[in-house]
N, C-alpha and C positions, 0 to 999 in steps of 0.2 A: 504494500500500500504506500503510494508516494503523495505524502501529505502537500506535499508542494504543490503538486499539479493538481490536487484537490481545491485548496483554497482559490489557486491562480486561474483557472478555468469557471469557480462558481458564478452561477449568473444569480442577485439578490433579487429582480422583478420578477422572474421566472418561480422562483422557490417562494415568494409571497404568494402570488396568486395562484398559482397551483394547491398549495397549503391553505389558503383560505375555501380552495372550490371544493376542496378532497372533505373539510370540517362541514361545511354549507351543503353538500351535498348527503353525506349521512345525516345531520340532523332535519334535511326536507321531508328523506324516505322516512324515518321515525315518524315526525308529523304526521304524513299522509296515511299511515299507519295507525297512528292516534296509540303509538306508544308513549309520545311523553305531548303533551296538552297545553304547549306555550303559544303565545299569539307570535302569526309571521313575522311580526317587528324584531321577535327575540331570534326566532330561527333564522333570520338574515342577519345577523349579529357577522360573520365573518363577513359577509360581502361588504357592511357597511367598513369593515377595518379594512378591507384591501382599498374600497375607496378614499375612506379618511388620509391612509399610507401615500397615494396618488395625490390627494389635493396637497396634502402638507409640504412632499417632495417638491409639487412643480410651483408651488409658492415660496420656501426656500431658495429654490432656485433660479428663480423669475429674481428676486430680489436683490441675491448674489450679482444677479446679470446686469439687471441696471446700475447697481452700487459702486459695481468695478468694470468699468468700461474698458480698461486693458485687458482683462480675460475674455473678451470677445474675439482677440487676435489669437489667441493658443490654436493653431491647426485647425481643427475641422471642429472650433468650438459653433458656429455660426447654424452649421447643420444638425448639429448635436441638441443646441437647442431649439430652432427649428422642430425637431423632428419628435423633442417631447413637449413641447405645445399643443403639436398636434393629436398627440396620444393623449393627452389631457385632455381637449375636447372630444375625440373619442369616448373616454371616458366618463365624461359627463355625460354622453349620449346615454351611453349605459345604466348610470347611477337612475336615470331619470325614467330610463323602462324599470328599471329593479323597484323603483317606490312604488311608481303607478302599479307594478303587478303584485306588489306584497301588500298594497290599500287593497286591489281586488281581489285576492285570494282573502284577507279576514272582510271585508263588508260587500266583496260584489258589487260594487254602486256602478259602474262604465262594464262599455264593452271593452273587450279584449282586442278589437281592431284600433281603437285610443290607446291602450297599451301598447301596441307593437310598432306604433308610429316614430317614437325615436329613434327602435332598431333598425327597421326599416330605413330612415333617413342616414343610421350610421353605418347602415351597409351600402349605401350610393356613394357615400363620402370617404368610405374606404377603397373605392375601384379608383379613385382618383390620389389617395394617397398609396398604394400600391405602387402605380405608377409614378411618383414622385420619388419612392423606395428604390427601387430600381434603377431611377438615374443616379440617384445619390447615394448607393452601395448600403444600404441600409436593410437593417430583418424588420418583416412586417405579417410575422404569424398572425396577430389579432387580425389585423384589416383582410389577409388572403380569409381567415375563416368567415370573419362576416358578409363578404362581398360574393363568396361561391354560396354563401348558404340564404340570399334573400329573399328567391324563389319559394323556400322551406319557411321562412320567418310570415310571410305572405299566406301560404298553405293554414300555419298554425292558426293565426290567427281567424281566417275564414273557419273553419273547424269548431274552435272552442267557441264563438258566437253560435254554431249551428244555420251557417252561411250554407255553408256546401256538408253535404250527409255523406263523404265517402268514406271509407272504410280507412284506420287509420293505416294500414299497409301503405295505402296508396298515398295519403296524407306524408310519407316520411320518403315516398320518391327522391326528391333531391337529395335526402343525405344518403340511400341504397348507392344514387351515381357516384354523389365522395367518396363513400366508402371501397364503393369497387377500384377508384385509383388509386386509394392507400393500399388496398390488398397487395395490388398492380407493385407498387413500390415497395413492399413488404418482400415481396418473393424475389424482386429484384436484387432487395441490399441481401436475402440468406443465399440466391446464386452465386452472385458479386464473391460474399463470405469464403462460400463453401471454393468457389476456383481460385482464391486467393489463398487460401489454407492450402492448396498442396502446390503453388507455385514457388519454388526455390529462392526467386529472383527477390519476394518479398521480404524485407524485414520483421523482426518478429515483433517489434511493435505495431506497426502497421496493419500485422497481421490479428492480433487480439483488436485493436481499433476496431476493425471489420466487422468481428466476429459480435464485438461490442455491442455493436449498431444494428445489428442484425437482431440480436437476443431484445436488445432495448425497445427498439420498432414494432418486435411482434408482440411482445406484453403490453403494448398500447394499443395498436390497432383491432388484434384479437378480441378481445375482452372488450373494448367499444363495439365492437359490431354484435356479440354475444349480447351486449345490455338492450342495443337498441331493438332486438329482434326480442326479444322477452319483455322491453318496456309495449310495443307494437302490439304482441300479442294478449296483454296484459289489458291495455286500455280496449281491442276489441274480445275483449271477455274469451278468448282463445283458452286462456289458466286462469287461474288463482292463488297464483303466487304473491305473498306479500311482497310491497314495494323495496321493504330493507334487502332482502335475497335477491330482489331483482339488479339491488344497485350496487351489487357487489362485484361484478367484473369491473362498472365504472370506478370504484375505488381503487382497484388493482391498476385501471390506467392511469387515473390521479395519482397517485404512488409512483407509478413509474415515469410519471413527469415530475413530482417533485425531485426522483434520484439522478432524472438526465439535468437536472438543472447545473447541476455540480459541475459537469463538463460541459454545460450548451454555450460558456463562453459570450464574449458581448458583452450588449446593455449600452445602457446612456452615462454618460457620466455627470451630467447635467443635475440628474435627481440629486434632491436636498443639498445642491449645490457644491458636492465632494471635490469635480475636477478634476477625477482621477479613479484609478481601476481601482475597484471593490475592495481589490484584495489590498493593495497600500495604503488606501483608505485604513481598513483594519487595522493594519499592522502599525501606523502611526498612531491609530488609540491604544494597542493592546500591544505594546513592544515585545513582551514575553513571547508573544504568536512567532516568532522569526526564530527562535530557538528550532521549536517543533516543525514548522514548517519547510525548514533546509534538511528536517532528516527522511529519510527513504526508508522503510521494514521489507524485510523479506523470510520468509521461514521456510528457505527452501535447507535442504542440509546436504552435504556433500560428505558420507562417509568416507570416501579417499584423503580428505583431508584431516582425519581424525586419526591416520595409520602414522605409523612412526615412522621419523624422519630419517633420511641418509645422514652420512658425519659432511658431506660435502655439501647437504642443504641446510645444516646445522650450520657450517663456519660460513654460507651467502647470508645465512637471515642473523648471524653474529655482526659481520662488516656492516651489513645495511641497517642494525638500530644503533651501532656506534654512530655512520654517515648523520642520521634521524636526531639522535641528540645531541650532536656537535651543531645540526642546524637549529634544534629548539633553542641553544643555550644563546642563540644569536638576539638582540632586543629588535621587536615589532611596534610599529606602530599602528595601534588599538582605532581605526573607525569604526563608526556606527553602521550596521546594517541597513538599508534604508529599502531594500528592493528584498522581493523574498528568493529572486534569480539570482541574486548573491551566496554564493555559499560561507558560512560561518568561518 
């Protein structure tokens, strides 16, 4: 386990809202379930934290920005914040379907096509930051998701009014099409994997990478398609299954987004005004983290190494701790770690 590349790769927006949807999500199916009896206000308790998390970020950071007019020059500071403003507004799109639908799930009082009208609006508004993504090398998971699924957001919402009576199979068409091209990509990265695992030419990093990516992809895409085919059958009375059992593959995928989050790499630096990678961020609050973070574990064991030595590998590794502490006894000078790519 190489703690380095753990911290240095973690993405922190990634592992909040993932961790907020994974808590949000089991305490929904409970409700629906009418295992524990709180009003929607309390079951969206996480949603409301990953947004709180977001407002407080891009207001920190808004104010950083104006404050110090010379950090607008650092590199691609320009786009960085650019690009979470716009996430912010995003965001708010969102905040503002999650109220409207958590007033209408405890009172009822609107339809559910007044509900779905901000998602709606932030799924148009996403086909265009998308493209805005792409010229400016930017990740835009949220906006690709809301932008292929508005078709679906549209579906819903005629449905739960009792607009259109189809059968919800057909109601979940558009995400059947997603779903079929993450399969598509699923089988793709375990081919990829699997002919990269007996090519020579590969290294053997490279080669766990693969292999990685492979195992990671299908415990997400799996178990989502597994939920959504028993959520389907569930709402046209197919089973009766309780909703917690139902939403247990979705957990399994939640789970497995909050563990890629560690290596999904990225993010803004802009949020709460840092200016910097996650992980130096850290390690300037918590200086102690640079001890553990420079070290590597392994438990592999090499019993050849445990056999007794020759008298000629005995007098190399004599000269070479003499050489060893002839150089310790030499005086260094002591800086501060400052990067965790530094080694101690």
């Amino acid at each position: 386990m190489n703690l380095k590349n753990l911290f240095q790769d973690f993405n922190p927006s990634k592992f909040l809202v993932f961790s907020c949807l994974l808590v949000f999500s089991l305490l929904f199916a409970l409700r629906l379930d009418k295992t524990i009896e709180w009003s929607y206000w309390l079951v969206f308790i996480p949603i409301w934290l990953w947004k709180l998390a977001v407002i407080c970020g891009s207001s920190v950071g808004s104010y950083v920005w104006w404050k110090h007019p010379n950090y607008r020059m650092e590199g691609d500071s320009y786009t960085q914040y650019k690009a979470m403003v716009m996430c912010t507004g995003l965001h708010l799109l969102l905040l503002m379907f999650e109220i409207l639908a958590c007033d209408n799930l405890e009172m009822d009082s609107h339809s559910w096509v007044l509900v779905f009208i901000p998602l709606i609006v932030m799924a148009v508004i996403s086909i265009g930051i998308c493209i805005w993504a792409v010229k400016n090398e930017r990740s835009f998971e949220m906006e690709l998701f809301c932008s292929v699924n508005i078709l679906q957001f549209i579906f819903l919402a005629l449905r739960l009014d009792g607009v259109i009576s189809w059968s919800w199979v057909i109601v979940f068409i558009p995400i059947w099409i997603v779903m079929c091209v993450a399969l598509i990509g699923v089988l793709y990265a375990i081919v990829l994997a699997i002919i990269l695992l007996k090519s020579p030419d590969i290294i053997p990093e490279q080669r766990r990478g693969n292999v990685s990516s492979a195992i990671g992809y299908s415990f997400l895409v799996i178990p989502l398609l597994v939920f959504e085919i028993l959520l389907a059958n569930r709402l046209d009375r197919v089973n009766s299954f309780q909703y917690s059992a139902i939403t247990a593959p979705l957990l399994l995928s939640l789970a497995t987004l909050v563990c890629l989050s560690f290596g999904a790499k990225g993010g803004n630096n802009w949020w709460f005004g840092i200016r910097k990678d996650f992980c130096q961020f850290l390690l300037g609050v918590c200086p102690c983290l640079q001890e553990y973070g420079n070290i590597s574990y392994s438990l592999q064991h090499n019993d050849s190494d445990s056999a007794a030595s020759t008298p000629e590998c005995e007098k190399v590794k004599g000269i070479n701790k003499l050489k060893k502490e002839a150089i310790d006894e030499q005086p260094r000078t002591v800086v501060p770690v400052l990067s965790i790519e530094m080694p101690d």
